[in-house]
N, CA, C and O atoms as a GROMACS GRO file, in nm:
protein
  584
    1UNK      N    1   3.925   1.034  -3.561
    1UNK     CA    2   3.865   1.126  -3.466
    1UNK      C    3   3.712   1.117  -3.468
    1UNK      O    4   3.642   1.102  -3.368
    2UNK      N    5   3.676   1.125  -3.576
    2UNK     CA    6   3.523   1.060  -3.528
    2UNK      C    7   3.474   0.994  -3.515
    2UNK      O    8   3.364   0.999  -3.458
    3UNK      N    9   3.551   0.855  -3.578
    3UNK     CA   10   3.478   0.762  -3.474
    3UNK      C   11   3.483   0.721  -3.319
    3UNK      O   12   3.408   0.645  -3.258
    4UNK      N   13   3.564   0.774  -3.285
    4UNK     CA   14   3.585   0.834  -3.148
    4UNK      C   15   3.497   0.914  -3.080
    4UNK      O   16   3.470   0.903  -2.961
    5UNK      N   17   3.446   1.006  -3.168
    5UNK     CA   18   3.356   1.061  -3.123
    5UNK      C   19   3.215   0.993  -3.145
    5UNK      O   20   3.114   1.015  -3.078
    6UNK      N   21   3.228   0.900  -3.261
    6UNK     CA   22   3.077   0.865  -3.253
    6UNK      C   23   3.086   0.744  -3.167
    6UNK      O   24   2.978   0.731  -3.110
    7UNK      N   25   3.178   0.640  -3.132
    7UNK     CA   26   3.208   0.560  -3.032
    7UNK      C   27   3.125   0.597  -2.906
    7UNK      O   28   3.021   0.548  -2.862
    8UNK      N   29   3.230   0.736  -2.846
    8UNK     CA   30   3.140   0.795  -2.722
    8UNK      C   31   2.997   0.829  -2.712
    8UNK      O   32   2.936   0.818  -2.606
    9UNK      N   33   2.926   0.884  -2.852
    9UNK     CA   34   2.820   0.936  -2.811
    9UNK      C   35   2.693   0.800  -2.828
    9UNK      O   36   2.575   0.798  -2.794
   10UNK      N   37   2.778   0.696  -2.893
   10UNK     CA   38   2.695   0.546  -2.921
   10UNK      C   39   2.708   0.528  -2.742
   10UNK      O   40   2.605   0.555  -2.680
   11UNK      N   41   2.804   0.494  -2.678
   11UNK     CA   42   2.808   0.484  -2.536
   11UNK      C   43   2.727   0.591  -2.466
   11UNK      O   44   2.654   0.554  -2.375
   12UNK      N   45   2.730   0.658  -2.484
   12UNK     CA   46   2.683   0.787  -2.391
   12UNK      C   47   2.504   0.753  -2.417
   12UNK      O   48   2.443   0.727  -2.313
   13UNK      N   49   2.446   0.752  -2.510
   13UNK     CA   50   2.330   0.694  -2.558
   13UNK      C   51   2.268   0.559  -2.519
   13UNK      O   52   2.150   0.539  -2.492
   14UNK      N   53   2.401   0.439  -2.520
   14UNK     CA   54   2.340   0.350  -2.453
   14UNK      C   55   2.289   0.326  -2.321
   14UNK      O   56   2.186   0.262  -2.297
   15UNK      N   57   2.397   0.401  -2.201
   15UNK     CA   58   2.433   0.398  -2.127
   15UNK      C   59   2.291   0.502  -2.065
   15UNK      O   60   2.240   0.440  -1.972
   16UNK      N   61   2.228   0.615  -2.086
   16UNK     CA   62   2.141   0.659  -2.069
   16UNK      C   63   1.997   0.608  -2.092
   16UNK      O   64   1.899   0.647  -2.029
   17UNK      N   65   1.998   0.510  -2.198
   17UNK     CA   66   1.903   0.418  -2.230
   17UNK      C   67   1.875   0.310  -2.075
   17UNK      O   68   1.776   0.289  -2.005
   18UNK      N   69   2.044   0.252  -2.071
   18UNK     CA   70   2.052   0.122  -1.926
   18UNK      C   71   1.965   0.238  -1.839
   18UNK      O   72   1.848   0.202  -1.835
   19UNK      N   73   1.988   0.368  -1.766
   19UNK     CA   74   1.985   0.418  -1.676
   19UNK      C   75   1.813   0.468  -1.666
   19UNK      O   76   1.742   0.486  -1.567
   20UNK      N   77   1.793   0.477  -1.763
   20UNK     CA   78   1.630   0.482  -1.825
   20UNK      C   79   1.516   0.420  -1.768
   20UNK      O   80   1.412   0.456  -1.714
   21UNK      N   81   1.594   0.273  -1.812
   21UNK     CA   82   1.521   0.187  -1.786
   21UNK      C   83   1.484   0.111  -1.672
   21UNK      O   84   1.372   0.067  -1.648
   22UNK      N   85   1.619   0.096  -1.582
   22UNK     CA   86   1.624   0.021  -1.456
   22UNK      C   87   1.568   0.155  -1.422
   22UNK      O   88   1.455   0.144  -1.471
   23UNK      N   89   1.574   0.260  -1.376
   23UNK     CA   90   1.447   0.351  -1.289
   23UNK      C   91   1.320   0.324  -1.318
   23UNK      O   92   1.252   0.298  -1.219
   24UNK      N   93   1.252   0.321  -1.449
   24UNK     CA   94   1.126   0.328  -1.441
   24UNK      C   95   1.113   0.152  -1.445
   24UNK      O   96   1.016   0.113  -1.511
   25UNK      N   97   1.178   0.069  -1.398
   25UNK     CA   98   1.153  -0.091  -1.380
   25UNK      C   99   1.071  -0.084  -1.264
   25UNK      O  100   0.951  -0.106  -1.249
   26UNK      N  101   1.165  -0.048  -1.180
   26UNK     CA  102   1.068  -0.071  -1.047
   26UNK      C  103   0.998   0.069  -0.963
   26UNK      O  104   1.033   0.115  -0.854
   27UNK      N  105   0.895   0.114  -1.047
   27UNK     CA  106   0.883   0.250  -0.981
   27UNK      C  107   0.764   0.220  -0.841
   27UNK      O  108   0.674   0.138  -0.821
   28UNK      N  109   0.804   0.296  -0.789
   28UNK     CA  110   0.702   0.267  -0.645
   28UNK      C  111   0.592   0.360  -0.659
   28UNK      O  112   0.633   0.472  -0.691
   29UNK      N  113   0.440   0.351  -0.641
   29UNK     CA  114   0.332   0.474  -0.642
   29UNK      C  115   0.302   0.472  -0.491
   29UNK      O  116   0.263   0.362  -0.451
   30UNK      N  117   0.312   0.575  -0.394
   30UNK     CA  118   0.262   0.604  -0.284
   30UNK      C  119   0.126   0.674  -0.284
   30UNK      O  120   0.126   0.787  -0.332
   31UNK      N  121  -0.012   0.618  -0.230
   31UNK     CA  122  -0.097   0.650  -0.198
   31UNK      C  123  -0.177   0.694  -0.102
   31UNK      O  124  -0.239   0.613  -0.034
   32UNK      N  125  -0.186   0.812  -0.083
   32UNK     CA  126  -0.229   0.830   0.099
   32UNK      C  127  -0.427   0.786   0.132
   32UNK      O  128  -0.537   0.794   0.076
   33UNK      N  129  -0.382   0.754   0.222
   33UNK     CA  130  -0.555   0.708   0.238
   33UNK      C  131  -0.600   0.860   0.287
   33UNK      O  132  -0.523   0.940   0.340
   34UNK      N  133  -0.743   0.881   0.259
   34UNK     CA  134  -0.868   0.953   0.283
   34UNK      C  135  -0.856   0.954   0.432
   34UNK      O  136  -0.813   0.861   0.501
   35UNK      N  137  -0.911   1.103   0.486
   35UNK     CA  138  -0.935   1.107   0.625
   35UNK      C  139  -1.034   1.015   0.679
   35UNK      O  140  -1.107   0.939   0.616
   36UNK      N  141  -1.027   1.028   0.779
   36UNK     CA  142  -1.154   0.920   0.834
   36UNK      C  143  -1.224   1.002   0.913
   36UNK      O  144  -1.186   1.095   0.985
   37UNK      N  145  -1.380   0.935   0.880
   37UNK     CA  146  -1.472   1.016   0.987
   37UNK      C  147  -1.479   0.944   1.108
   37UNK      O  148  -1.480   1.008   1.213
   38UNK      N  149  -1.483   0.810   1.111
   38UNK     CA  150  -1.470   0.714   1.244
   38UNK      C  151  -1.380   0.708   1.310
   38UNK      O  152  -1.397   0.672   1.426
   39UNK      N  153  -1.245   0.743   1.261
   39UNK     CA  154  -1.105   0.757   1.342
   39UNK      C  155  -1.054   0.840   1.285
   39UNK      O  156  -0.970   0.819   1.198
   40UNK      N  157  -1.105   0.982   1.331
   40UNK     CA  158  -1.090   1.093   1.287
   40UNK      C  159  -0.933   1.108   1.250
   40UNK      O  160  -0.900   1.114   1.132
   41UNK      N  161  -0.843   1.113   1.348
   41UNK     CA  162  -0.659   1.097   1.373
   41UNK      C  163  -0.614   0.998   1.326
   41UNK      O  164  -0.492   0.992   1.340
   42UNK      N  165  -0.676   0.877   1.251
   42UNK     CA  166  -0.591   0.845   1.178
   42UNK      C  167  -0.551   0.840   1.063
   42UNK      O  168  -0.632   0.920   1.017
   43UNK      N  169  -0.463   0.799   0.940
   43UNK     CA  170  -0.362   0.885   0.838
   43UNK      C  171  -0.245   0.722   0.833
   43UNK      O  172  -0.200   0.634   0.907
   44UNK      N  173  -0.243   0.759   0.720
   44UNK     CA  174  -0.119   0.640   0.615
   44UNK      C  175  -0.151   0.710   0.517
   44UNK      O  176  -0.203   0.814   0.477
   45UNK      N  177  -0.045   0.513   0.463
   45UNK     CA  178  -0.023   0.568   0.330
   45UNK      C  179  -0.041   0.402   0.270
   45UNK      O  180  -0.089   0.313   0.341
   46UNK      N  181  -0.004   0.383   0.155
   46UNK     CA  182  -0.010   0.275   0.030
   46UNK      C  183   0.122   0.292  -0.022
   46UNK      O  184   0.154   0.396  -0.079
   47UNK      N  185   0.165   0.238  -0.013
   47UNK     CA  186   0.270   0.190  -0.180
   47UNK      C  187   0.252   0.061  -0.273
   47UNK      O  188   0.250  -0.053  -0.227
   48UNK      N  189   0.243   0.084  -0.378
   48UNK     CA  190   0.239  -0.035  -0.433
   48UNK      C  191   0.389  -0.026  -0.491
   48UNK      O  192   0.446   0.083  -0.499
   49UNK      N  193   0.473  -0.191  -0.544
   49UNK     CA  194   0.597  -0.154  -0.621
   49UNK      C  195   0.529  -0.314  -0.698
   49UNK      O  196   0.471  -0.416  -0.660
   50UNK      N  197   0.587  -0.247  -0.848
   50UNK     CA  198   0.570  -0.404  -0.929
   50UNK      C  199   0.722  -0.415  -0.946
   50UNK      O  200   0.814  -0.336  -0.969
   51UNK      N  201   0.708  -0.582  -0.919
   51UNK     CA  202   0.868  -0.644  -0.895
   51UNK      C  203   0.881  -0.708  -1.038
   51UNK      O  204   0.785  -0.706  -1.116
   52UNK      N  205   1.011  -0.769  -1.072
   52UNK     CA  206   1.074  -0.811  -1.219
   52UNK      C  207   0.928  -0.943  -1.247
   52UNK      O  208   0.903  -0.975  -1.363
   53UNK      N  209   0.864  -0.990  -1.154
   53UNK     CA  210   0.787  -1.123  -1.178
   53UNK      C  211   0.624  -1.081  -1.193
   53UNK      O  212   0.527  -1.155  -1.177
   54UNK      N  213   0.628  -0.918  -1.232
   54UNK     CA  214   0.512  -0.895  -1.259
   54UNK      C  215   0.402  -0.904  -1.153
   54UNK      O  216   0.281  -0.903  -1.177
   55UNK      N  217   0.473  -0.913  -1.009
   55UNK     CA  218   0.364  -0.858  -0.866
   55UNK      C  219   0.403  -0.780  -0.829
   55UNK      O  220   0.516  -0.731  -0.836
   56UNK      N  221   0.298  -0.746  -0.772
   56UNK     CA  222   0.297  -0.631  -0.682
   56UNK      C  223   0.305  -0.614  -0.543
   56UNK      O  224   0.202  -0.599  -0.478
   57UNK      N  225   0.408  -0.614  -0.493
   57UNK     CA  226   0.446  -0.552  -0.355
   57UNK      C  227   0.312  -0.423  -0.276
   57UNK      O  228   0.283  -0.316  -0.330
   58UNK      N  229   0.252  -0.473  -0.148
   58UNK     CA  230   0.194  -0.360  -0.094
   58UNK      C  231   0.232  -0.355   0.011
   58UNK      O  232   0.244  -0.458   0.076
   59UNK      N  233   0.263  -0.236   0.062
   59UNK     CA  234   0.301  -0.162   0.160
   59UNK      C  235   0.208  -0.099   0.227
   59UNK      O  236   0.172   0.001   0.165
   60UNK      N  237   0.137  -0.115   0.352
   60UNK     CA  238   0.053  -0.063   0.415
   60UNK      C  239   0.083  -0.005   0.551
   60UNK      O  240   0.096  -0.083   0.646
   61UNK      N  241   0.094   0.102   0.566
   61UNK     CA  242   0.123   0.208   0.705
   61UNK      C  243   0.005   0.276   0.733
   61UNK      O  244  -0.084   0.302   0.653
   62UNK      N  245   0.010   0.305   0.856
   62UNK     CA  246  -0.095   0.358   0.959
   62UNK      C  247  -0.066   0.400   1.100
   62UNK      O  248  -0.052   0.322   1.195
   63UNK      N  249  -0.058   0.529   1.103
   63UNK     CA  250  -0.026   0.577   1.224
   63UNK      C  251  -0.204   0.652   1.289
   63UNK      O  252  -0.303   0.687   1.226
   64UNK      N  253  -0.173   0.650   1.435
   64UNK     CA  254  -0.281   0.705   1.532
   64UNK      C  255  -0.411   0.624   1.507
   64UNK      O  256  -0.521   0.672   1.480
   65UNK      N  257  -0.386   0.516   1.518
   65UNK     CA  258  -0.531   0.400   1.498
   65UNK      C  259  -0.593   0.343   1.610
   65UNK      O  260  -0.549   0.234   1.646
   66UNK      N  261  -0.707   0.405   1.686
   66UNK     CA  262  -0.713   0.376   1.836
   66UNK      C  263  -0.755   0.200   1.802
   66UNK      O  264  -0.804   0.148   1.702
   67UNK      N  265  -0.719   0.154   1.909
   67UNK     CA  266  -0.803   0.024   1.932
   67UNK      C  267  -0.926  -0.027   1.870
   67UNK      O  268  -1.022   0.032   1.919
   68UNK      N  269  -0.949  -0.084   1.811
   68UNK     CA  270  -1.107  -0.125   1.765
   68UNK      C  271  -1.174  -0.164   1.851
   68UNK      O  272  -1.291  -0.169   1.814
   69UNK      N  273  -1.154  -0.208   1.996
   69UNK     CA  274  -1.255  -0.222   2.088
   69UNK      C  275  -1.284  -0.068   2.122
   69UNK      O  276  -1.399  -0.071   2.166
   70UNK      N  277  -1.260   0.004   2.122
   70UNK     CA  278  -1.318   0.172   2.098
   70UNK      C  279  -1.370   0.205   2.043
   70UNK      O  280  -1.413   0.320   2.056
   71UNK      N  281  -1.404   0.124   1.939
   71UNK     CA  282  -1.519   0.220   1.843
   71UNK      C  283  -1.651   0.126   1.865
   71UNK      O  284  -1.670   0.006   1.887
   72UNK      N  285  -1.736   0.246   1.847
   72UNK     CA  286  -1.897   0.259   1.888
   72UNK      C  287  -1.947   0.188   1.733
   72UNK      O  288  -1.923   0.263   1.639
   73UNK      N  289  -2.016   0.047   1.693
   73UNK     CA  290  -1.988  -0.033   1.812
   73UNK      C  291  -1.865  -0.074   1.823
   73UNK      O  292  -1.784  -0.056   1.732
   74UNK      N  293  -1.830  -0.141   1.943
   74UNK     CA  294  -1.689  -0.242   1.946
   74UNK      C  295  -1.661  -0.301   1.825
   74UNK      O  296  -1.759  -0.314   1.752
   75UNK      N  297  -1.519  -0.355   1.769
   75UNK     CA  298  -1.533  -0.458   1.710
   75UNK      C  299  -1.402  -0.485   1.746
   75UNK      O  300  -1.334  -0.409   1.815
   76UNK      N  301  -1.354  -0.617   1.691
   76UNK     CA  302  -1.267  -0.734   1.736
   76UNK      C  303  -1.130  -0.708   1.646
   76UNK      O  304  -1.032  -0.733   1.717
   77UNK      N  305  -1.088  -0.664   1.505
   77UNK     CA  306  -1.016  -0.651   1.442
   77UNK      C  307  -0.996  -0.548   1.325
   77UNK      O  308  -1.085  -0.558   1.241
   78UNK      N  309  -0.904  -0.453   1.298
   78UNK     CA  310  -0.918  -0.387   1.172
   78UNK      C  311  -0.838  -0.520   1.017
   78UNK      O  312  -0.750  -0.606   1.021
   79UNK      N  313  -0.885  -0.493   0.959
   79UNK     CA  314  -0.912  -0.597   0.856
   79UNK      C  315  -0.846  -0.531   0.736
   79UNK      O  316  -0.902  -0.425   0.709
   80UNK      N  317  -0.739  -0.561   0.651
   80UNK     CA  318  -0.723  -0.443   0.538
   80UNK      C  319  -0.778  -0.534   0.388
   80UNK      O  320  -0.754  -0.650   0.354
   81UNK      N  321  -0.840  -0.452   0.336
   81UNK     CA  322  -0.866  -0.508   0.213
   81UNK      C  323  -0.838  -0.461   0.052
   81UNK      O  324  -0.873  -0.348   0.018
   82UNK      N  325  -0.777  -0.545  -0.038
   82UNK     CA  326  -0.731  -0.500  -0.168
   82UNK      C  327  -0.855  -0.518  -0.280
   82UNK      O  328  -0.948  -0.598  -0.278
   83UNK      N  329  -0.838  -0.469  -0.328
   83UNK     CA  330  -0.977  -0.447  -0.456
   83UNK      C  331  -0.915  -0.432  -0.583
   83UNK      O  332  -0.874  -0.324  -0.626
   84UNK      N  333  -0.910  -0.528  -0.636
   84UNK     CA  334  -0.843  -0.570  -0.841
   84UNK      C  335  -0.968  -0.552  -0.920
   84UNK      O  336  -1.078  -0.579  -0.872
   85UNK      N  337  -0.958  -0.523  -0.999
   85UNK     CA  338  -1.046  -0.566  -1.120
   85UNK      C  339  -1.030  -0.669  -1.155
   85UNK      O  340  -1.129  -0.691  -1.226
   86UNK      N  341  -0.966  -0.759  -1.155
   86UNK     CA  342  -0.913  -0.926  -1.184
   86UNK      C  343  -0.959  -1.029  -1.115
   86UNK      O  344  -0.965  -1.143  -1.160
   87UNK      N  345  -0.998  -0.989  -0.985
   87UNK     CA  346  -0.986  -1.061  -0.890
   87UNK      C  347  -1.067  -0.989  -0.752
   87UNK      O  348  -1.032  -1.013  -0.636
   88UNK      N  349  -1.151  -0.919  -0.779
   88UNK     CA  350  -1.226  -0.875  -0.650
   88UNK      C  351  -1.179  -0.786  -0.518
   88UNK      O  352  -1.077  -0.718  -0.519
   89UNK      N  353  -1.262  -0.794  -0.412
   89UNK     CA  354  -1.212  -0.774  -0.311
   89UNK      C  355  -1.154  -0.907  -0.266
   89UNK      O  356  -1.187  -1.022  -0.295
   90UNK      N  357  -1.026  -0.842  -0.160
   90UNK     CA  358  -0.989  -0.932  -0.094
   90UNK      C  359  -0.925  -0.921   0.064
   90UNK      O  360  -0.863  -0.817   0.084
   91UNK      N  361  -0.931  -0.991   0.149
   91UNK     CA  362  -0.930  -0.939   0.295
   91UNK      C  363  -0.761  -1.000   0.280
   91UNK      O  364  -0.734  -1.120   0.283
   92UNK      N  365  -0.690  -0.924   0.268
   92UNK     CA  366  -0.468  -0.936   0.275
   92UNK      C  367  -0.442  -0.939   0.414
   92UNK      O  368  -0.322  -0.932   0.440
   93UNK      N  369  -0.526  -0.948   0.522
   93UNK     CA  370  -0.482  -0.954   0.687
   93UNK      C  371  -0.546  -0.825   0.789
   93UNK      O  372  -0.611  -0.724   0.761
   94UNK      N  373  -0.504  -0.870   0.897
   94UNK     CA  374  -0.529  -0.802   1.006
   94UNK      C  375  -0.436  -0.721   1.004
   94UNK      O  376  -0.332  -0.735   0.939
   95UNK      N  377  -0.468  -0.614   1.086
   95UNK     CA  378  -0.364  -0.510   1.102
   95UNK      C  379  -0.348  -0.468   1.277
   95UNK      O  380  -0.464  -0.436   1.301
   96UNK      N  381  -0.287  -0.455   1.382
   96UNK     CA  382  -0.282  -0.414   1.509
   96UNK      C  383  -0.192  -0.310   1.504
   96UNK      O  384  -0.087  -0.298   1.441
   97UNK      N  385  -0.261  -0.220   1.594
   97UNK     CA  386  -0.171  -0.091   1.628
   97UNK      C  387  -0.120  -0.076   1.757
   97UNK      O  388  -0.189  -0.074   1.860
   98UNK      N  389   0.040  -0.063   1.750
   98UNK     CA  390   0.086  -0.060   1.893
   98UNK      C  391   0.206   0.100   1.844
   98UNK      O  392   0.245   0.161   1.744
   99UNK      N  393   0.222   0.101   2.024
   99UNK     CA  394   0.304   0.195   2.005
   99UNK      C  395   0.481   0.117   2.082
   99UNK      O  396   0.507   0.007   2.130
  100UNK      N  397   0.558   0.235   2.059
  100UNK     CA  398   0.720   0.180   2.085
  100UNK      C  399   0.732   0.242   2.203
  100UNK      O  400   0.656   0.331   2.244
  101UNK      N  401   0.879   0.173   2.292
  101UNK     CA  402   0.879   0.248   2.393
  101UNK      C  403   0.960   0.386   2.407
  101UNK      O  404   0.990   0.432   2.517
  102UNK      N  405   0.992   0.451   2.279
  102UNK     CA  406   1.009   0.551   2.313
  102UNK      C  407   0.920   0.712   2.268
  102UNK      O  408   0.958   0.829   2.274
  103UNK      N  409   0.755   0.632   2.210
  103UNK     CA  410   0.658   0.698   2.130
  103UNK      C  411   0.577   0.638   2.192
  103UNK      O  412   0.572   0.524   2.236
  104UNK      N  413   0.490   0.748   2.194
  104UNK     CA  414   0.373   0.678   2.239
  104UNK      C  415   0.247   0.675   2.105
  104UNK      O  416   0.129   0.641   2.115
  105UNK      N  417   0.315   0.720   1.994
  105UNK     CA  418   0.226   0.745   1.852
  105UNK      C  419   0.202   0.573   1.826
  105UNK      O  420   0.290   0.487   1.821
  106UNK      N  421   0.043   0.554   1.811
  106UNK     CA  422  -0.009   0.432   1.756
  106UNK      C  423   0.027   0.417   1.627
  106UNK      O  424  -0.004   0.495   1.537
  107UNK      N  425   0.108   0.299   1.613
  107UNK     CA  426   0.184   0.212   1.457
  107UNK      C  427   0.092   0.123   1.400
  107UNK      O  428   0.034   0.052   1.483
  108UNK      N  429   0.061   0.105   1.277
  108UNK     CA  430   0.068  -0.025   1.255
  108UNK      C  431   0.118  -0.035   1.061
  108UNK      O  432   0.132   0.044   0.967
  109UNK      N  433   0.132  -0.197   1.089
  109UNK     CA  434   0.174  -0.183   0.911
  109UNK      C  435   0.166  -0.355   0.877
  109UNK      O  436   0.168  -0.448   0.958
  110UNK      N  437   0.154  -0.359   0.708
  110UNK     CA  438   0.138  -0.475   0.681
  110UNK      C  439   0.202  -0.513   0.503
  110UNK      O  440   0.178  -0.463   0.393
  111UNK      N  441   0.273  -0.603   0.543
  111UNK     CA  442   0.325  -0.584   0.386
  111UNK      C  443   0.262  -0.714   0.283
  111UNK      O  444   0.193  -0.787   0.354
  112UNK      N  445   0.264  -0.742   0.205
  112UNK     CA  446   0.183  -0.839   0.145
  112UNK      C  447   0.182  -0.830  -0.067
  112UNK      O  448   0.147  -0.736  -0.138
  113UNK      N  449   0.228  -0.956  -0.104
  113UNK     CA  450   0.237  -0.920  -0.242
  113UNK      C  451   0.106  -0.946  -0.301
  113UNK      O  452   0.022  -0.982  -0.218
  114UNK      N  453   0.053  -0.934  -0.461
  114UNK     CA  454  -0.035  -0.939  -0.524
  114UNK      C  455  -0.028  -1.002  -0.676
  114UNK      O  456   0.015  -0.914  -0.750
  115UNK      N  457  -0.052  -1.102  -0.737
  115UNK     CA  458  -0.041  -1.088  -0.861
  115UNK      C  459  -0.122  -1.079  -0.965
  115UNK      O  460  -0.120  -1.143  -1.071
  116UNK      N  461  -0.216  -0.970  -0.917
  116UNK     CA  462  -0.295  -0.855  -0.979
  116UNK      C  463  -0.288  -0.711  -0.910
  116UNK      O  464  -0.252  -0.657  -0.806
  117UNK      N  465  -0.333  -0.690  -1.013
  117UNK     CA  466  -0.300  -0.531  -1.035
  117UNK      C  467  -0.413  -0.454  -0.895
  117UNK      O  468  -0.531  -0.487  -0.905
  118UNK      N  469  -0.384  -0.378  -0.798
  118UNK     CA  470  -0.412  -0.313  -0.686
  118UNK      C  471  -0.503  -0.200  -0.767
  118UNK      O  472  -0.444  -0.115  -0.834
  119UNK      N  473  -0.651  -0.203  -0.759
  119UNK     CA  474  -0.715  -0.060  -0.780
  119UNK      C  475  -0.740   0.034  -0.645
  119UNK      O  476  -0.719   0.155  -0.662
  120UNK      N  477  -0.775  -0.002  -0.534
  120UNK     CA  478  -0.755   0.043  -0.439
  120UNK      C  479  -0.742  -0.020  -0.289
  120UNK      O  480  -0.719  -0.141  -0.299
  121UNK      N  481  -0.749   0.017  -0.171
  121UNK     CA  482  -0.669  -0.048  -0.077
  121UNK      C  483  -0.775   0.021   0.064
  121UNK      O  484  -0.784   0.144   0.058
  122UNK      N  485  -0.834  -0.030   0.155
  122UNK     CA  486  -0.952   0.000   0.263
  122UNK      C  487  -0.887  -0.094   0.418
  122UNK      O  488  -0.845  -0.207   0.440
  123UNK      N  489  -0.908   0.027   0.491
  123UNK     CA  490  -0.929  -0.083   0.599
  123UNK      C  491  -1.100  -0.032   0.655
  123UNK      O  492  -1.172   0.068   0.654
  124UNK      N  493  -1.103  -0.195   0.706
  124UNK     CA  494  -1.245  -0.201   0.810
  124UNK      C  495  -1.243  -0.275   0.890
  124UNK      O  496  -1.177  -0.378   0.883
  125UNK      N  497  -1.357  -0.225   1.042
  125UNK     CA  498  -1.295  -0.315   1.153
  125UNK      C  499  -1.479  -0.397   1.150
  125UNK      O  500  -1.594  -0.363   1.121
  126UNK      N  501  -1.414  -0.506   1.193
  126UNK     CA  502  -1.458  -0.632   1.176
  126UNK      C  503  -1.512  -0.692   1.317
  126UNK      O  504  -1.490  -0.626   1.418
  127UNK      N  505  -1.577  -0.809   1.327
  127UNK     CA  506  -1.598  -0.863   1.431
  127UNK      C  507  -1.530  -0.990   1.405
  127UNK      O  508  -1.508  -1.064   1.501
  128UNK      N  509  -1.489  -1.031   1.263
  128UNK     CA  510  -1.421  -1.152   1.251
  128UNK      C  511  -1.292  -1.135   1.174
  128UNK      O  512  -1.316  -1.106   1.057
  129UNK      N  513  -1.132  -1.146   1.209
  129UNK     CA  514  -1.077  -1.139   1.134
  129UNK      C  515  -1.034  -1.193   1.042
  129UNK      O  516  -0.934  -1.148   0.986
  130UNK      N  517  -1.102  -1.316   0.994
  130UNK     CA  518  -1.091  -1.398   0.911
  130UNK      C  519  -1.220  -1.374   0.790
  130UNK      O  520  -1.232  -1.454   0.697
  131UNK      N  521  -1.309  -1.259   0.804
  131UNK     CA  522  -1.410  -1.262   0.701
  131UNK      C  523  -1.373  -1.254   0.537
  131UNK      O  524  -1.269  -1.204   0.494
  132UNK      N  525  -1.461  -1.302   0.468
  132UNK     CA  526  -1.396  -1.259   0.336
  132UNK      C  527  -1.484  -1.199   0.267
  132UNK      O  528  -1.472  -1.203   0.145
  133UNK      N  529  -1.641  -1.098   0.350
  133UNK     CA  530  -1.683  -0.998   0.258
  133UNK      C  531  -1.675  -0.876   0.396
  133UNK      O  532  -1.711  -0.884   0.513
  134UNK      N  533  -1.613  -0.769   0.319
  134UNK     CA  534  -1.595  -0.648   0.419
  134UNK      C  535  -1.728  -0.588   0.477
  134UNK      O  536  -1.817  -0.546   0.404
  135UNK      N  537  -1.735  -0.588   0.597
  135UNK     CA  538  -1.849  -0.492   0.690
  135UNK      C  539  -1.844  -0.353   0.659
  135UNK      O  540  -1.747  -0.310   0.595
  136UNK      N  541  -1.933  -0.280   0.696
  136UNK     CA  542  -2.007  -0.168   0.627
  136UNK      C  543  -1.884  -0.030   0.725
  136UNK      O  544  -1.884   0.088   0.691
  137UNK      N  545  -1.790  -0.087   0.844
  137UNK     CA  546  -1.721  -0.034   0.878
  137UNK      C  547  -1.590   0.048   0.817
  137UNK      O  548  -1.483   0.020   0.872
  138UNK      N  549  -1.586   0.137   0.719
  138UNK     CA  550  -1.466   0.115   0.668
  138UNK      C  551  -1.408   0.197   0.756
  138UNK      O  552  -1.491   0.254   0.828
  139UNK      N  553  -1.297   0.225   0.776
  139UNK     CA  554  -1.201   0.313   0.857
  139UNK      C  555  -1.097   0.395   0.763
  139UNK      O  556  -1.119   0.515   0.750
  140UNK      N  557  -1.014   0.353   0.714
  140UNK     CA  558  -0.947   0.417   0.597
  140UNK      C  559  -0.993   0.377   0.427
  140UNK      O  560  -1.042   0.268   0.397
  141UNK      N  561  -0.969   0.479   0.337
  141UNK     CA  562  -0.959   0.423   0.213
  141UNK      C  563  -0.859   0.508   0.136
  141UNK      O  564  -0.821   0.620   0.168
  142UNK      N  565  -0.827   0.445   0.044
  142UNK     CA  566  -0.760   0.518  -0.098
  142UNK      C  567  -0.872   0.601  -0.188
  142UNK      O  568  -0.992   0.592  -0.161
  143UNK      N  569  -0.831   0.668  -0.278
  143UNK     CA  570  -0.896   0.687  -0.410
  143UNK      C  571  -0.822   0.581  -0.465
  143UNK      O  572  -0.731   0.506  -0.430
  144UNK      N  573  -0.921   0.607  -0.604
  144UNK     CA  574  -0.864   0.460  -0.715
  144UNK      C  575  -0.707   0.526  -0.735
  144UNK      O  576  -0.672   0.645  -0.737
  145UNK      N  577  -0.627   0.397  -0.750
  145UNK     CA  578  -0.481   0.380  -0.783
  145UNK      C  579  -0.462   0.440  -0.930
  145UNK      O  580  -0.373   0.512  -0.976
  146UNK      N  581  -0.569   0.389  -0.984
  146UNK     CA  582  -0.551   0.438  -1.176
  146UNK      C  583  -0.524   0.629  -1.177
  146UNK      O  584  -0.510   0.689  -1.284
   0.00000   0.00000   0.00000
């Protein structure tokens, strides 16, 4: 009888250990970006997820993002950029905002992995979307991820 019972509670123990662990494996951190003073209405978010190979998955959403030829001055592209301590800034793509046809709410989103660690996450609109040092435009930001 007791080892029966200590059988189960060796299982019951391990088994809470497995369940432990695969949750906090892949935990996801959602980050909302800072209001904006230049595009007042627009609002996201961040996720980062670190995968079994030690990158990082980013998830970038953005709703109500007018056009960048709208803003005073014009410019040509919003630009999103990641910032490591490892590895700098870095320009991860363009971003365009459209809407669906049954919304007329401005979308946009961009997914993109990392294999360094994400301190925080900016968009800025650009005149080139291919630059690789960010203009003084920012439009959204994070606080630091840490």
């Amino acid at each position: 009888m007791k080892t029966l019972l200590y059988t189960k509670a060796k299982f019951s123990l391990v088994s809470l250990t497995i369940i432990f662990c695969l949750a906090s494996c892949g935990t996801t951190k959602q980050v909302p970006f800072n209001a904006s003073t230049v595009v007042p209405g627009a609002e996201g978010t961040v996720k980062v997820k670190k995968d079994k190979n030690n990158n990082y998955l980013i998830n970038v959403y953005i709703e109500h993002l007018a056009d960048s030829k709208k803003l005073t001055p014009a410019k040509n592209a919003y630009v999103v950029w990641l910032e490591t301590k490892e590895n700098g800034t870095k320009n991860i793509g363009q971003i365009h905002s459209s809407s669906s046809m049954f919304s007329k709410t401005k979308k946009a989103s961009i997914e993109t992995v990392s294999t360094f660690k994400p301190v925080r996450v900016y968009i800025s609109a650009e005149d080139n979307a291919g630059t690789e040092t960010p203009g003084t435009m920012v439009i959204l930001t994070t606080n630091s991820f840490d």
